[in-house]
MMTF fields as JSON, N, C-alpha, C and O atoms, coordinates in Angstrom:
{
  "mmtfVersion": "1.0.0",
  "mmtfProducer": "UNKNOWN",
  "numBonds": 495,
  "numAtoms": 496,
  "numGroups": 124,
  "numChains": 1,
  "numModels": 1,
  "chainsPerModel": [1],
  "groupsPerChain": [124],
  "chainIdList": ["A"],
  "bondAtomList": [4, 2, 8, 6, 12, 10, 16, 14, 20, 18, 24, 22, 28, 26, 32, 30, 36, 34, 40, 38, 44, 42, 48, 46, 52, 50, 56, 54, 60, 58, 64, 62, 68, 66, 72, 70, 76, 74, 80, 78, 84, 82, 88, 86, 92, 90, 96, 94, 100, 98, 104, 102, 108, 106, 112, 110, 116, 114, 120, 118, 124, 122, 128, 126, 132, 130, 136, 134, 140, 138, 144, 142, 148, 146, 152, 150, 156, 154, 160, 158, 164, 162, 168, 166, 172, 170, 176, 174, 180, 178, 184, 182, 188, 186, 192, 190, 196, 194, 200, 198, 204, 202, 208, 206, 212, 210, 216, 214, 220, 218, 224, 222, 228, 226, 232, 230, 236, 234, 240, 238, 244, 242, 248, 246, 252, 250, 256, 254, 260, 258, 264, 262, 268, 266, 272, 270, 276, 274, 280, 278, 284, 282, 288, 286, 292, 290, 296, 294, 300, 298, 304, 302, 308, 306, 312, 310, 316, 314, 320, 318, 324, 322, 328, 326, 332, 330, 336, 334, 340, 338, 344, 342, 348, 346, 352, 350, 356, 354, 360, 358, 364, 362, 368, 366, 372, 370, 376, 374, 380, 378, 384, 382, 388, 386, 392, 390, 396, 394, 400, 398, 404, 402, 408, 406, 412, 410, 416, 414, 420, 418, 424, 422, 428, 426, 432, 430, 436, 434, 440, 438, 444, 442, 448, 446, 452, 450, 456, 454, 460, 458, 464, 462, 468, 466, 472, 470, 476, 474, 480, 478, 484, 482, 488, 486, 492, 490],
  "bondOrderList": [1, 1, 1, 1, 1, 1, 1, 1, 1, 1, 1, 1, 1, 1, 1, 1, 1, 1, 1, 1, 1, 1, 1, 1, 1, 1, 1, 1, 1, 1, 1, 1, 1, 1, 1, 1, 1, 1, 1, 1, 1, 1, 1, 1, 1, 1, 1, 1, 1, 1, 1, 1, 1, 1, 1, 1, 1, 1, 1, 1, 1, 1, 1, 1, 1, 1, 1, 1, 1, 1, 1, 1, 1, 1, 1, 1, 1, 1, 1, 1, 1, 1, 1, 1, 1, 1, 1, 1, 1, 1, 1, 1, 1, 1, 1, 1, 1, 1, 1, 1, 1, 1, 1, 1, 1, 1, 1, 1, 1, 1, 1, 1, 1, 1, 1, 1, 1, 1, 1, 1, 1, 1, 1],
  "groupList": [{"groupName": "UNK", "atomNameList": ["N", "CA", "C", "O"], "elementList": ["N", "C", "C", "O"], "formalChargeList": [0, 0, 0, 0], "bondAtomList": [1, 0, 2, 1, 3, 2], "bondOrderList": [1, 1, 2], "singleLetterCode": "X", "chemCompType": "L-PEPTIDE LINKING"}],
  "groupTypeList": [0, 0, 0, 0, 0, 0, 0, 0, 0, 0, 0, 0, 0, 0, 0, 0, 0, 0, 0, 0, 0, 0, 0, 0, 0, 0, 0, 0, 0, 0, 0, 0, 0, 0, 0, 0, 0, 0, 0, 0, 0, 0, 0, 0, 0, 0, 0, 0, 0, 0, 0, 0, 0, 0, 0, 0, 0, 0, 0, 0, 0, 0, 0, 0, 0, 0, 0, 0, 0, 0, 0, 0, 0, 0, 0, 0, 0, 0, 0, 0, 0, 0, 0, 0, 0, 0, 0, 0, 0, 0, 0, 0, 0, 0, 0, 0, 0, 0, 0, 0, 0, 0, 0, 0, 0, 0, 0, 0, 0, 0, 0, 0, 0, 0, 0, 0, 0, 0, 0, 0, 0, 0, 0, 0],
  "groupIdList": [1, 2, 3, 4, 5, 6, 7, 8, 9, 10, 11, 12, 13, 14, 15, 16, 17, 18, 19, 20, 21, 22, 23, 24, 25, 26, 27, 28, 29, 30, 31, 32, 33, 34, 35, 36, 37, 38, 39, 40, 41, 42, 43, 44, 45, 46, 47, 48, 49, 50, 51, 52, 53, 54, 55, 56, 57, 58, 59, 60, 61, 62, 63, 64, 65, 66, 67, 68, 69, 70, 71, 72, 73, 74, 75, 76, 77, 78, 79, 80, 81, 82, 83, 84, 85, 86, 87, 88, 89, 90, 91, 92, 93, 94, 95, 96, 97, 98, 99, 100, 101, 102, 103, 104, 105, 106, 107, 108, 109, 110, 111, 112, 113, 114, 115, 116, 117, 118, 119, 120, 121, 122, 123, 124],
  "secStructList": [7, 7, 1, 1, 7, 7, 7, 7, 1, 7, 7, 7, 6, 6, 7, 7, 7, 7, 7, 7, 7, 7, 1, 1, 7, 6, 6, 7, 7, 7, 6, 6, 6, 6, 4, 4, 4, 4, 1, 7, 2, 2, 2, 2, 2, 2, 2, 2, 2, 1, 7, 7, 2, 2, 2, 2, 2, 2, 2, 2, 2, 2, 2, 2, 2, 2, 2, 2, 2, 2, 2, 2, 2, 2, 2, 6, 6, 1, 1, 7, 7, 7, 2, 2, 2, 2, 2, 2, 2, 2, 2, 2, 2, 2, 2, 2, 2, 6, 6, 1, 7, 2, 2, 2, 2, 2, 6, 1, 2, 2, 2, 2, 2, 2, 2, 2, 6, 6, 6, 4, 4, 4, 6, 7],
  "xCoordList": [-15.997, -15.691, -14.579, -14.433, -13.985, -12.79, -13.48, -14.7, -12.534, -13.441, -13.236, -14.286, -12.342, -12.509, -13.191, -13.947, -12.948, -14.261, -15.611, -16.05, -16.213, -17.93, -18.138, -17.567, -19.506, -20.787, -21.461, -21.975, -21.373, -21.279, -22.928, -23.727, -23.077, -24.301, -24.083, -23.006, -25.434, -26.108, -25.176, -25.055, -24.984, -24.623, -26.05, -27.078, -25.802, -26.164, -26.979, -26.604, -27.533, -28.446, -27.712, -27.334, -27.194, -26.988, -24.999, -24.216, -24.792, -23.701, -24.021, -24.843, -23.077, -23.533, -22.761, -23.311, -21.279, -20.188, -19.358, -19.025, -19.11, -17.671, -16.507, -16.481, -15.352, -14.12, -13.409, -13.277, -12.852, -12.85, -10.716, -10.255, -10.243, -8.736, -7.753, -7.847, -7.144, -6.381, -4.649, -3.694, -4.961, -3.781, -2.343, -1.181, -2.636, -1.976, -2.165, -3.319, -1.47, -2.356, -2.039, -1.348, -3.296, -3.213, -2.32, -2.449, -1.328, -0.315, 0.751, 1.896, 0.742, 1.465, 2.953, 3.945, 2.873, 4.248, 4.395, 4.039, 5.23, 5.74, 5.096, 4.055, 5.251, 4.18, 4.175, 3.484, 5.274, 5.819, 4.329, 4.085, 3.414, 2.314, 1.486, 1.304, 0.967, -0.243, 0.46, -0.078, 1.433, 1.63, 2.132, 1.604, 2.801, 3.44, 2.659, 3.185, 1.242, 0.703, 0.853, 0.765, 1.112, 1.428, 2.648, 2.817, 3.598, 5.085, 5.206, 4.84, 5.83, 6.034, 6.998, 7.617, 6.726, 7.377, 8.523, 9.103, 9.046, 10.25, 11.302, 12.291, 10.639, 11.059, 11.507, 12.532, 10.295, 10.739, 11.507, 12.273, 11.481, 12.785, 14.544, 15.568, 13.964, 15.755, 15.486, 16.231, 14.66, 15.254, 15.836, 16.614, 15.015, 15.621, 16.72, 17.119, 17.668, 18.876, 19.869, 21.08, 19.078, 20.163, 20.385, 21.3, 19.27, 19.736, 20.49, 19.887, 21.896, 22.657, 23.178, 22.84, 24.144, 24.48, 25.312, 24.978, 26.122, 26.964, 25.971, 26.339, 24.762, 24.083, 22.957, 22.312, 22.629, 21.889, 22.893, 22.675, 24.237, 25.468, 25.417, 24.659, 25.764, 25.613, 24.637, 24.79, 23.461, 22.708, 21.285, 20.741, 20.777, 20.196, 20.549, 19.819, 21.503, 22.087, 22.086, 21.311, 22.923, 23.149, 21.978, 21.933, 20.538, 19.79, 19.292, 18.638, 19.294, 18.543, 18.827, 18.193, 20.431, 20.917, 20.422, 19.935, 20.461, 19.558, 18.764, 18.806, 17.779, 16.297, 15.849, 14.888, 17.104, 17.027, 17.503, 16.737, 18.827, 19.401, 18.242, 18.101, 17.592, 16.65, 15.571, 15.124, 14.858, 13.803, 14.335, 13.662, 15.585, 16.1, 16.477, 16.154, 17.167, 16.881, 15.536, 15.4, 14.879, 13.799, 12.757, 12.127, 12.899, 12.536, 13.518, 13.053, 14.585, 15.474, 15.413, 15.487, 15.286, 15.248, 13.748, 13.415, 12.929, 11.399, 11.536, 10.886, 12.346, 11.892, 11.947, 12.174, 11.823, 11.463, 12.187, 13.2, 12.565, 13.667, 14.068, 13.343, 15.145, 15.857, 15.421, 16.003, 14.282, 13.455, 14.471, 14.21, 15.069, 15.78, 16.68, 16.748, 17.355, 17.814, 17.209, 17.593, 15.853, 14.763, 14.381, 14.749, 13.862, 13.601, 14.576, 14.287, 15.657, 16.875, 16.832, 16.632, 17.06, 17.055, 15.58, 15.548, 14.195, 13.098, 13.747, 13.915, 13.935, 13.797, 15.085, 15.357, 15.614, 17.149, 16.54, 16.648, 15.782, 15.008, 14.259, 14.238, 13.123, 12.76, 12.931, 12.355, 14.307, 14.84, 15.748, 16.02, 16.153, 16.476, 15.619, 16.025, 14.538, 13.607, 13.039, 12.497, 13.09, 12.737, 13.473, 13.374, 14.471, 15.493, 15.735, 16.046, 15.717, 15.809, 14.7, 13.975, 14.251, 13.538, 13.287, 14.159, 12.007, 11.423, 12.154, 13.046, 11.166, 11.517, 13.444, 13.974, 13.955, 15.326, 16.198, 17.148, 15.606, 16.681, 16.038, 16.987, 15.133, 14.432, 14.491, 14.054, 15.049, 15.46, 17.041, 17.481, 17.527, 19.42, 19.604, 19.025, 20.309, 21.047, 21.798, 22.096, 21.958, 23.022, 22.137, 22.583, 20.54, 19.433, 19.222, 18.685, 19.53, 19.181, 20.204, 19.913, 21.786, 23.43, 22.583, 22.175, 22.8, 22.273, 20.845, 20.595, 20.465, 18.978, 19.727, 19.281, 20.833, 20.946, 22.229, 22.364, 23.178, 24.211, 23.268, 23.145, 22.728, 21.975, 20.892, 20.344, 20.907, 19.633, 18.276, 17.547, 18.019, 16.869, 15.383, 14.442, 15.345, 14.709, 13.115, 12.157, 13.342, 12.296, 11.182, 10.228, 12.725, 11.907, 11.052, 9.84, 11.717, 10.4, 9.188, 8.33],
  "yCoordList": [32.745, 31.575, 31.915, 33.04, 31.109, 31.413, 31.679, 31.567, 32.091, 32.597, 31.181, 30.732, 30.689, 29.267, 28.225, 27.59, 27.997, 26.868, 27.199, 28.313, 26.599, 26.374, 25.283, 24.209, 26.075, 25.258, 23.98, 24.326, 22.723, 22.233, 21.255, 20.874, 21.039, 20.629, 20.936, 21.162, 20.882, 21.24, 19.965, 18.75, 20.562, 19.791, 19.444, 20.118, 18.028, 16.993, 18.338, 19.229, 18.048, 18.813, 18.894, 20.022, 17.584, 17.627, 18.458, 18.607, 18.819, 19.582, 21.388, 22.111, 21.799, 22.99, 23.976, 25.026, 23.703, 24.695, 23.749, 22.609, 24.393, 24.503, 25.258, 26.484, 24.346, 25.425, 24.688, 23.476, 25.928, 25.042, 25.97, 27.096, 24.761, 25.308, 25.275, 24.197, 25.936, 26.136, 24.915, 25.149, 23.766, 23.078, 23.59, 23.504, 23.963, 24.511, 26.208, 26.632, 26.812, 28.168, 27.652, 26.794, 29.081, 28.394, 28.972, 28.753, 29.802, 30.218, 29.041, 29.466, 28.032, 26.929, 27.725, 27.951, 28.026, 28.416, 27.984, 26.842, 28.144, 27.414, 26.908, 27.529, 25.787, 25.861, 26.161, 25.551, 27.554, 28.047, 29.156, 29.517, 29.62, 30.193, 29.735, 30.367, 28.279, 27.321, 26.576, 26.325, 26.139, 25.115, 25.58, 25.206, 26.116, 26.527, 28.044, 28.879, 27.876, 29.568, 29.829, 30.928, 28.568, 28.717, 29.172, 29.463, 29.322, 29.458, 31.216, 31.662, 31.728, 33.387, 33.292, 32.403, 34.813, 35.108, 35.463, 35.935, 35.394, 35.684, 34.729, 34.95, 33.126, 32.17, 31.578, 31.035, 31.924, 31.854, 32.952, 32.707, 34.068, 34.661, 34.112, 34.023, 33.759, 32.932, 32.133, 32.369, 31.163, 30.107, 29.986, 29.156, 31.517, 32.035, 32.586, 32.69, 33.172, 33.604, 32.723, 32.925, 31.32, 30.114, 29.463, 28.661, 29.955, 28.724, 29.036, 29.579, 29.036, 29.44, 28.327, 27.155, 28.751, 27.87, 26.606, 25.45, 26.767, 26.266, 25.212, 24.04, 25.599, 25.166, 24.437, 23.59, 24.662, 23.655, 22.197, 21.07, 22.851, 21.79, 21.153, 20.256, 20.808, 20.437, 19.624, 18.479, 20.5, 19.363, 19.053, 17.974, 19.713, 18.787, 18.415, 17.629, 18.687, 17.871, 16.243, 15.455, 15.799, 14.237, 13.698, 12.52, 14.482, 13.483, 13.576, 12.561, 14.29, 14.444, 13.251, 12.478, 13.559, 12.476, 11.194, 10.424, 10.969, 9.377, 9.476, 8.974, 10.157, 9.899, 9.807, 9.274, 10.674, 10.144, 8.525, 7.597, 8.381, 6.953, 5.712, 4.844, 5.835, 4.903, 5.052, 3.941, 6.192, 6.063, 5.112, 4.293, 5.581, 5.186, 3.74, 2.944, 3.289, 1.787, 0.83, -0.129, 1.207, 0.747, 0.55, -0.429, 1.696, 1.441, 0.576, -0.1, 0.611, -0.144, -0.764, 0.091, -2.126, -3.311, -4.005, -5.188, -2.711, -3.526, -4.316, -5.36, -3.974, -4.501, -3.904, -4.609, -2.882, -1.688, -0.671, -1.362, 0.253, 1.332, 0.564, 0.083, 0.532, 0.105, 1.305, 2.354, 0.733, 1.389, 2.1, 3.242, 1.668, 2.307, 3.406, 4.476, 3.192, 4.567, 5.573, 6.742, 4.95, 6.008, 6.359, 7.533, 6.166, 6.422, 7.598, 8.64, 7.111, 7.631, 9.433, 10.526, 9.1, 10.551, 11.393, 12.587, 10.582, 11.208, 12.383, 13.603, 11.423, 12.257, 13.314, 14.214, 13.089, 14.24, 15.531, 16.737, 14.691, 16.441, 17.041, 18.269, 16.099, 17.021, 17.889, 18.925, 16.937, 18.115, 19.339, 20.283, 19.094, 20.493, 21.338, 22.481, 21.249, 21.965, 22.517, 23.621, 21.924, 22.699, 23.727, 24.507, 24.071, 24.888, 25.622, 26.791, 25.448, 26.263, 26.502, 25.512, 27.248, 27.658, 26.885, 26.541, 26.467, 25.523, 25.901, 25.399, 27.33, 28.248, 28.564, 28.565, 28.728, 29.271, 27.857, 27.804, 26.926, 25.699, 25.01, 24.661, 24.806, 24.501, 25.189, 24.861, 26.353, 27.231, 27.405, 28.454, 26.941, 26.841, 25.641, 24.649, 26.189, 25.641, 23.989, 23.038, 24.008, 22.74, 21.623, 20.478, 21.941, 20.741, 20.224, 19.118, 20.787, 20.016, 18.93, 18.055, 19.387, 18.437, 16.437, 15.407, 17.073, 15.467, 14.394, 13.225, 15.417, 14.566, 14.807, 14.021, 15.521, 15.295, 14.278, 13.54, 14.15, 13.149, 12.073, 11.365, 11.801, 10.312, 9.891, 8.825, 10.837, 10.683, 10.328, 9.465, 11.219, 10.805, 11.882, 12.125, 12.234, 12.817, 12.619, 13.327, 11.046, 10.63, 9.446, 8.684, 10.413, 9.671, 11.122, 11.205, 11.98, 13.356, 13.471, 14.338],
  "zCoordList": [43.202, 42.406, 41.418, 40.94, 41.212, 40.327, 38.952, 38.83, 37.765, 36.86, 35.821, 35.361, 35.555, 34.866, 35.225, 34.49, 36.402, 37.244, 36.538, 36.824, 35.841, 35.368, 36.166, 36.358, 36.747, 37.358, 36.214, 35.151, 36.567, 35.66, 36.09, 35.235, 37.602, 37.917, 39.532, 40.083, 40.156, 40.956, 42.684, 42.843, 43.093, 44.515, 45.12, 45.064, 45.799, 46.826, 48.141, 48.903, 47.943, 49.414, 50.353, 50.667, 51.23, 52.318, 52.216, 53.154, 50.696, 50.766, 51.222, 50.66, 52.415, 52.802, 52.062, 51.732, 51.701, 50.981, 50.313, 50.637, 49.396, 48.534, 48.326, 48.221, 48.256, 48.407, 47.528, 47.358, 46.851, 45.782, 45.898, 46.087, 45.671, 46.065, 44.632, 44.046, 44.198, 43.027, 43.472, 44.213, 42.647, 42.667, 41.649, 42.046, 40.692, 39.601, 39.412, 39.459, 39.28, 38.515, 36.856, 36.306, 36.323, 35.141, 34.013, 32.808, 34.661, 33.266, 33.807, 33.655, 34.244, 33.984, 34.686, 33.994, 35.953, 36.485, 36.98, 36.689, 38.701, 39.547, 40.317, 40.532, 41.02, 41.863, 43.118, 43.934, 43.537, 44.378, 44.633, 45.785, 43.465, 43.261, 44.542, 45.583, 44.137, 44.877, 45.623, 46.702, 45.461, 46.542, 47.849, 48.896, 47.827, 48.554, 49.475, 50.211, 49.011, 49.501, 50.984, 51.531, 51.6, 53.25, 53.561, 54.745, 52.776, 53.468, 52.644, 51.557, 53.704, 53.748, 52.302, 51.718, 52.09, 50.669, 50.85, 49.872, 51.777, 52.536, 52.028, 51.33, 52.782, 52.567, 51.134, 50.722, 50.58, 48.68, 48.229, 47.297, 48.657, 48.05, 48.295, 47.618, 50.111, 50.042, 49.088, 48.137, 48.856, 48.049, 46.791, 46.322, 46.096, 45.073, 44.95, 43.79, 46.135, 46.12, 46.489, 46.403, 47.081, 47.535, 46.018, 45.836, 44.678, 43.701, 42.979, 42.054, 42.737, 42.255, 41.097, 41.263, 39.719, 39.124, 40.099, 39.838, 40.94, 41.668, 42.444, 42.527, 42.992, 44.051, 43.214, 43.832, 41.856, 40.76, 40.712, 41.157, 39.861, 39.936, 40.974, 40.602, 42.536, 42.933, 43.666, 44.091, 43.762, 44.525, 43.379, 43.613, 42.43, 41.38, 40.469, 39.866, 40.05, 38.571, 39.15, 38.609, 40.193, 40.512, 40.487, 40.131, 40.9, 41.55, 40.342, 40.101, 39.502, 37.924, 36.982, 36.263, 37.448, 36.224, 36.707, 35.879, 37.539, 38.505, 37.82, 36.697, 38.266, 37.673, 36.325, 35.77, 35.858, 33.883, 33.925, 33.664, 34.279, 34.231, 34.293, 33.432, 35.317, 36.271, 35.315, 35.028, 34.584, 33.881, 32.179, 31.554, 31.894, 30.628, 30.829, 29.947, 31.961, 32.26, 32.107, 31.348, 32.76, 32.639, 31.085, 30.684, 30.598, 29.121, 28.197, 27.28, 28.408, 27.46, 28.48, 29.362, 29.118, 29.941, 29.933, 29.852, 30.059, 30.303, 31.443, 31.49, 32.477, 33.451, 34.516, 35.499, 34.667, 35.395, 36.029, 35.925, 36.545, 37.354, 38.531, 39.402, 38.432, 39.858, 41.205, 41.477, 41.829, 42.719, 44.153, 44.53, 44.52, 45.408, 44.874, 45.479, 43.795, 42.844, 42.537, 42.519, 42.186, 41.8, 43.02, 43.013, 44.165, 45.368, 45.98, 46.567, 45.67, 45.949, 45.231, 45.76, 44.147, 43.2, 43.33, 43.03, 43.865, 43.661, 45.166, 45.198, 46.109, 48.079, 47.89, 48.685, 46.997, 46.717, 46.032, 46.256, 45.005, 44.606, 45.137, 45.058, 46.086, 47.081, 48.113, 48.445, 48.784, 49.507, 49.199, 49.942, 47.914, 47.148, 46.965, 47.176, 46.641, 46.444, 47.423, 47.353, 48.282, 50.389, 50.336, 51.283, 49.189, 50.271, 48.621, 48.847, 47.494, 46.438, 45.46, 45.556, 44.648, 43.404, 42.465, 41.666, 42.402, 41.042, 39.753, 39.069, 39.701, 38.096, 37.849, 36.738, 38.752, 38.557, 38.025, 37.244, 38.641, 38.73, 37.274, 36.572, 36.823, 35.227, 34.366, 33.263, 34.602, 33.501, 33.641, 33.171, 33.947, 34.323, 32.623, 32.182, 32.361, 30.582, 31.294, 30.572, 32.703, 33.136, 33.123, 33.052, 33.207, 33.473, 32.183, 32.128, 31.13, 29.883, 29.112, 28.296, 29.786, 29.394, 29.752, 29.215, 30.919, 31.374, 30.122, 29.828, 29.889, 28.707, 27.74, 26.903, 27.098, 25.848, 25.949, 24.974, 26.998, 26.948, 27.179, 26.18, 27.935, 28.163, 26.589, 26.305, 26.048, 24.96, 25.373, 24.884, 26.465, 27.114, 26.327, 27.082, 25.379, 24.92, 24.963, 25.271, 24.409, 24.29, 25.688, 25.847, 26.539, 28.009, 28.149, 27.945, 28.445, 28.741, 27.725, 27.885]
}
């Protein structure tokens, strides 16, 4: 059993096992940790050598700045994110992320320009 998980009450009879699966770890890192525990460490090391400042610049900064834009619209409009933009910038970061480093690319100094030119501060 994991050591934070407490037994908190008694399981249903007709339950035979529990498995109990770690979604997060808990020093709050990547989730290259848990999520990803199926894909070889191989694979996450390229991704860590594919994320380069050049390769942040390019393929998450755009979809970032979207997704700030589209969230900051929506609060100043009250009438909601232009959904295909947001749609748009959400499937761009995901597939960056297929192929580069959570931790490397959130700790890059270029991800924070975009929230402080937009004044999106108080969207995060």
């Amino acid at each position: 059993m994991i050591p934070q998980v407490i037994q908190k009450f008694r399981s249903q009879p007709h339950v035979s096992s529990v498995n109990l699966t770690q979604q997060w770890d808990t020093q709050h890192d990547s989730p290259n940790q848990s999520t990803f525990c199926d894909i070889p460490y191989t694979q996450l090391t390229r991704r860590a050598y594919a994320t380069t400042p050049q390769a942040v610049a390019e393929g998450f900064i755009p979809a970032w700045r979207c997704l700030l834009v589209c969230l900051r619209k929506s609060n100043a409009l009250s009438e909601g994110a232009d959904v295909h933009a947001l749609g748009d910038a959400i499937a761009a970061m995901h597939d960056y992320f297929r192929s580069h480093d959570w931790d490397i690319t959130w700790c890059d100094l270029q991800v924070c320009k975009p929230v402080a030119l937009l004044g999106c501060a108080a969207v995060l």
